[in-house]
N, CA and C atoms as a LAMMPS dump frame, in Angstrom:
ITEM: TIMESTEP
0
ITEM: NUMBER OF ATOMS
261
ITEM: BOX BOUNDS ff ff ff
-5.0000000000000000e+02 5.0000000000000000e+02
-5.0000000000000000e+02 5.0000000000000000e+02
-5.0000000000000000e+02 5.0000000000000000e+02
ITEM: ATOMS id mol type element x y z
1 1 1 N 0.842 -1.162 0
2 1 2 C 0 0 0
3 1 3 C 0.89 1.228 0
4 2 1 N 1.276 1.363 -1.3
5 2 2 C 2.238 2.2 -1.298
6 2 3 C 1.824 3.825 -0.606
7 3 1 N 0.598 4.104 -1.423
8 3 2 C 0.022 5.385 -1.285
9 3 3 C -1.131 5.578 -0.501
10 4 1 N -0.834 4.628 0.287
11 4 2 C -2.167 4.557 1.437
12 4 3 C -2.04 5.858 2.558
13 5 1 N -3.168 6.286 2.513
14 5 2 C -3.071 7.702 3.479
15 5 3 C -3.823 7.327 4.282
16 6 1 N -3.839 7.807 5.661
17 6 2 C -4.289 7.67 7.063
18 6 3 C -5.536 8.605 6.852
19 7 1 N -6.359 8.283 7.131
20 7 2 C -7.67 9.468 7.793
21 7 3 C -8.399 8.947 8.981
22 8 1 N -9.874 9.379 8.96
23 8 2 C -10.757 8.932 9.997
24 8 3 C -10.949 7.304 9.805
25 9 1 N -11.088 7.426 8.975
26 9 2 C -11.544 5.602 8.657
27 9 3 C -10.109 4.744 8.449
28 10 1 N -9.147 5.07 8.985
29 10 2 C -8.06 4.274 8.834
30 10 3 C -7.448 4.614 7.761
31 11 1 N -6.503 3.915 7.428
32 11 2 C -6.263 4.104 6.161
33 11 3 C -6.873 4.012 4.845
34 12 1 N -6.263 4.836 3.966
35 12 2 C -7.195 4.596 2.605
36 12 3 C -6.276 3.847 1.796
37 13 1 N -6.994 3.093 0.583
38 13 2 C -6.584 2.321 -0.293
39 13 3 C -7.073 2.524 -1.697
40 14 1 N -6.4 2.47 -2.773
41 14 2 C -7.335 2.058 -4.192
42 14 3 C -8.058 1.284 -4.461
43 15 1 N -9.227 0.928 -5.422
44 15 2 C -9.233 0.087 -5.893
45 15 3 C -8.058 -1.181 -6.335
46 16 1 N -7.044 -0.117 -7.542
47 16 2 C -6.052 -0.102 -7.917
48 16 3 C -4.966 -1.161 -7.18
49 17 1 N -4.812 -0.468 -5.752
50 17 2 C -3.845 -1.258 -4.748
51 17 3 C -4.411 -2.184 -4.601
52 18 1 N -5.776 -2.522 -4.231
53 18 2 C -6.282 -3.551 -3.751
54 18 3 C -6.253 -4.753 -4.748
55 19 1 N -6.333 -4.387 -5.826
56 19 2 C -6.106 -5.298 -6.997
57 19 3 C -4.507 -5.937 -7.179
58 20 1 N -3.078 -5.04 -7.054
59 20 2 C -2.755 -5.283 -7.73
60 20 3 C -1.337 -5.96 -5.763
61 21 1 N -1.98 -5.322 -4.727
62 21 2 C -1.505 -5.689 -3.177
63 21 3 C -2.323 -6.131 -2.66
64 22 1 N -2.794 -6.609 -3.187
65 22 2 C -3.77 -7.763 -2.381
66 22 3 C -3.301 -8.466 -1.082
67 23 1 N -2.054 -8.909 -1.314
68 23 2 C -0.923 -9.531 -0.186
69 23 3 C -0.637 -8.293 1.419
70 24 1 N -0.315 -6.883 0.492
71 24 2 C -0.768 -6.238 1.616
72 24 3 C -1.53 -5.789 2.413
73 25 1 N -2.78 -5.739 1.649
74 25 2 C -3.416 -5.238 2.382
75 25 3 C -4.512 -6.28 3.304
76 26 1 N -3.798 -7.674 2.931
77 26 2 C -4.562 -8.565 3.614
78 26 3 C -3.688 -8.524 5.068
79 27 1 N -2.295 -8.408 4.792
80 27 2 C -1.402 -8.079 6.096
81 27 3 C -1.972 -7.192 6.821
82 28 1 N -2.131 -6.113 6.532
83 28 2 C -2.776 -5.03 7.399
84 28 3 C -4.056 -5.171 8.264
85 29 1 N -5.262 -5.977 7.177
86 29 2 C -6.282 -6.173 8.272
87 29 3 C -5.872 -7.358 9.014
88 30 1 N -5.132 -7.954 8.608
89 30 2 C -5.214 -9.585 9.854
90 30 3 C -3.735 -9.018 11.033
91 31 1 N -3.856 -7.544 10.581
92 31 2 C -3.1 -6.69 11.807
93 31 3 C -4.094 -5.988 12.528
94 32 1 N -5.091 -5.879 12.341
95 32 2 C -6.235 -5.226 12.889
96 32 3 C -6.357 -4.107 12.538
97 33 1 N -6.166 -3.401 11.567
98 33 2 C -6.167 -2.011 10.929
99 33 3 C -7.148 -2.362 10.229
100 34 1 N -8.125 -0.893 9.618
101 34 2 C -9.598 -0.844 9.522
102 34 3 C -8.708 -0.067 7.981
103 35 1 N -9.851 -0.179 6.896
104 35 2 C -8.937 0.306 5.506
105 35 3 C -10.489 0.465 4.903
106 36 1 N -10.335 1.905 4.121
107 36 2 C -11.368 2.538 3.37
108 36 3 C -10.693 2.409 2.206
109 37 1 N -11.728 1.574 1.247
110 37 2 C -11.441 1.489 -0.27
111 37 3 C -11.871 2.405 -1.024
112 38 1 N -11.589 3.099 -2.08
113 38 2 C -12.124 4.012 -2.603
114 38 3 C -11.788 3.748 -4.214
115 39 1 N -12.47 4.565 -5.005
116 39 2 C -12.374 4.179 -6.181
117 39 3 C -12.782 5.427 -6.823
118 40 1 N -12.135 6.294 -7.487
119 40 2 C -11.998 7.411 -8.238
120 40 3 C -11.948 8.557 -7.433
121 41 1 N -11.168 8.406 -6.366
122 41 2 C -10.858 9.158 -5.46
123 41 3 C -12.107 9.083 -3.794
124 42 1 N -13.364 8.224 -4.256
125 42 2 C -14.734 8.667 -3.318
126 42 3 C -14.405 7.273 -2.929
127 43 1 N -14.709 7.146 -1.177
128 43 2 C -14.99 6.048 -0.585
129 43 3 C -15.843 4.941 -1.018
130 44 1 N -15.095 3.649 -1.38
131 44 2 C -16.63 2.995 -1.721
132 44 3 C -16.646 1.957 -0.799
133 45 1 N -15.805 1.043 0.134
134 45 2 C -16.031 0.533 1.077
135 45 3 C -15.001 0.418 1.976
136 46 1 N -15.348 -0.027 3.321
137 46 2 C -14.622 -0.075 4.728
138 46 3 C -14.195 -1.661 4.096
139 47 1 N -13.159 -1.834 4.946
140 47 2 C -12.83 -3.002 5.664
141 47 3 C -11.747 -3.446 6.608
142 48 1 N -12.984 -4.111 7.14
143 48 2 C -12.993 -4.337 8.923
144 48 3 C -12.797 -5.724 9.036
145 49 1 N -11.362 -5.588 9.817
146 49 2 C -11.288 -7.201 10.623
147 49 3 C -11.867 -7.574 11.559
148 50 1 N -12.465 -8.924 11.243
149 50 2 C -13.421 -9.399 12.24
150 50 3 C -12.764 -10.054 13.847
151 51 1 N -14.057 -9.38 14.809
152 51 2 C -13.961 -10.034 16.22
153 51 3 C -13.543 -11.427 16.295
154 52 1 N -12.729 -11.973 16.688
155 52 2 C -12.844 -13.773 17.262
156 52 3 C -14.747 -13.512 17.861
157 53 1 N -15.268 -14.375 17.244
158 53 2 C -16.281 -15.189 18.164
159 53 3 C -16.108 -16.123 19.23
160 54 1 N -16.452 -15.62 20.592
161 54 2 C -16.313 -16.659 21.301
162 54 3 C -16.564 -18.177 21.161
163 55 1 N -15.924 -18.89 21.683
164 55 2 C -16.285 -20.64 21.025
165 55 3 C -17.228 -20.834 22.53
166 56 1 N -18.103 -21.752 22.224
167 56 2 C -19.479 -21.917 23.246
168 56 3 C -18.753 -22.907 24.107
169 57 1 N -18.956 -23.217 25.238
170 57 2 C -18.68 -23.827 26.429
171 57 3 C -18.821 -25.238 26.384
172 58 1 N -18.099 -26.644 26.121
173 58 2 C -18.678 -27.766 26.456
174 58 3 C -20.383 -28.195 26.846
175 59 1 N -19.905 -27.986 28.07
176 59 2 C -21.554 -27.284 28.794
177 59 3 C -22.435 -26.398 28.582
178 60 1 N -22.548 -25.567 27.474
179 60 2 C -23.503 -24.431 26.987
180 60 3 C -24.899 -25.67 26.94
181 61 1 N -25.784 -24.967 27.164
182 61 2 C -26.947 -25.709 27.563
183 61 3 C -27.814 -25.709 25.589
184 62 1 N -27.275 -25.389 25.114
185 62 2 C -27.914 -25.366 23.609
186 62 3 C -27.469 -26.639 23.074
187 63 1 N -26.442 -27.553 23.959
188 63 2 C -26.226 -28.839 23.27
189 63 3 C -27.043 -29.769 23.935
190 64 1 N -27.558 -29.142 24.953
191 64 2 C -28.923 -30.238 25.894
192 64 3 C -30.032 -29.702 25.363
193 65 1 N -30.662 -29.439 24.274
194 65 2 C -31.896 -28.515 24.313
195 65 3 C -33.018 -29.936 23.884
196 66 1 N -32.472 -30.892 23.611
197 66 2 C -32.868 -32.013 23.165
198 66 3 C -33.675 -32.62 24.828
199 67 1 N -32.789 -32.401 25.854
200 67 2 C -33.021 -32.744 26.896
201 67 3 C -33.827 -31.875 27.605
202 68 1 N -33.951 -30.687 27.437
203 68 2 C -34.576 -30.015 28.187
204 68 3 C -36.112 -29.648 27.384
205 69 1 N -36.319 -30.126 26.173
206 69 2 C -37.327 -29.752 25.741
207 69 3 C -38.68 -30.371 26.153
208 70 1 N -39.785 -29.778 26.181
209 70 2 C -40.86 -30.611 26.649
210 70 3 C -41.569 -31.311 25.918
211 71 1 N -42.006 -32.561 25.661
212 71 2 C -42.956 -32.902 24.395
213 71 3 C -44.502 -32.686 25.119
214 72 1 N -45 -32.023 23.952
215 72 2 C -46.193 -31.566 24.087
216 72 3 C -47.142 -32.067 22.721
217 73 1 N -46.681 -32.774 21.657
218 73 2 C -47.596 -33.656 21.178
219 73 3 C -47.617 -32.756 19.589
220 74 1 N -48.032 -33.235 18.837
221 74 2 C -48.4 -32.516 17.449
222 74 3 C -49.106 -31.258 17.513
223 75 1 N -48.84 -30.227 16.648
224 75 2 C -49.366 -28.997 16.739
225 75 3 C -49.828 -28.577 15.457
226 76 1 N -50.974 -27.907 15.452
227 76 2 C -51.447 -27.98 14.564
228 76 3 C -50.765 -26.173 13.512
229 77 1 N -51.459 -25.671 12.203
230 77 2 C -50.45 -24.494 11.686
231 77 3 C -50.785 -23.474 12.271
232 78 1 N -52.598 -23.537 12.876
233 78 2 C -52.452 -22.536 13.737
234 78 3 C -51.857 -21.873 15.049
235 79 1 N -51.587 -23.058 15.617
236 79 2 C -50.725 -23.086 16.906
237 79 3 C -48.766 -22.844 16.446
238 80 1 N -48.921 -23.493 15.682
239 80 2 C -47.701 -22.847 15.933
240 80 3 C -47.045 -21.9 14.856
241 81 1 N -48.197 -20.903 14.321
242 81 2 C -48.074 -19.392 13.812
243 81 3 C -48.861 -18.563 15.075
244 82 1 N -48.943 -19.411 16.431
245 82 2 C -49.12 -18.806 17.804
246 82 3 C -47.614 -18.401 18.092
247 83 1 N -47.581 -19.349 18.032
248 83 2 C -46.075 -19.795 19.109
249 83 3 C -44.999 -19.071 18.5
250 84 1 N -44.522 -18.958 17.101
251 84 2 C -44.001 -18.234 15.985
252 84 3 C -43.835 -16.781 16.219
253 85 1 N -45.209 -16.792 15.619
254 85 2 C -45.495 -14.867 15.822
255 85 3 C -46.38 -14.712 16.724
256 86 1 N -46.525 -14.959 17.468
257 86 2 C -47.395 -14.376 18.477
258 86 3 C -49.215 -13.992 18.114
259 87 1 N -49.633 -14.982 17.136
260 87 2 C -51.075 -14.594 16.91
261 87 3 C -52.053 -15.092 17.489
């Protein structure tokens, strides 16, 4: 990114660069730097390195939901466009 300039949105980039440094500017976000692409001089998009998602717990209770669910028997479409949306 040869001609990458700093502003509010991080640095800026070309189209141009992005095409032809691809290698860099993938360095930069998996550095955590935020980079505004632009293309004929006007911003045309951000990009933003993503958060780690936390990984869910062994024990997160969404792998028992099998266990904790209640059987309550066949439902019919009106009941469960109750249960759904609330009608």
């Amino acid at each position: 990114m040869s001609r990458a300039k700093t502003g509010r949105g991080g640095q800026t980039i070309t189209t141009h660069e992005m095409r032809f440094e691809f290698d860099r500017v993938l360095q930069a976000v998996k550095a955590g730097k935020t980079l505004t692409l632009t293309y004929r001089s006007k911003p045309l998009a951000r990009i933003v390195p993503l958060k780690a998602e936390p990984e869910l717990a062994v024990d997160d209770p969404i792998f028992r939901l099998d266990e904790l669910a209640e059987r309550i028997g066949p439902l019919t479409n009106t009941e469960i466009d109750a249960a759904v949306y609330g009608r």
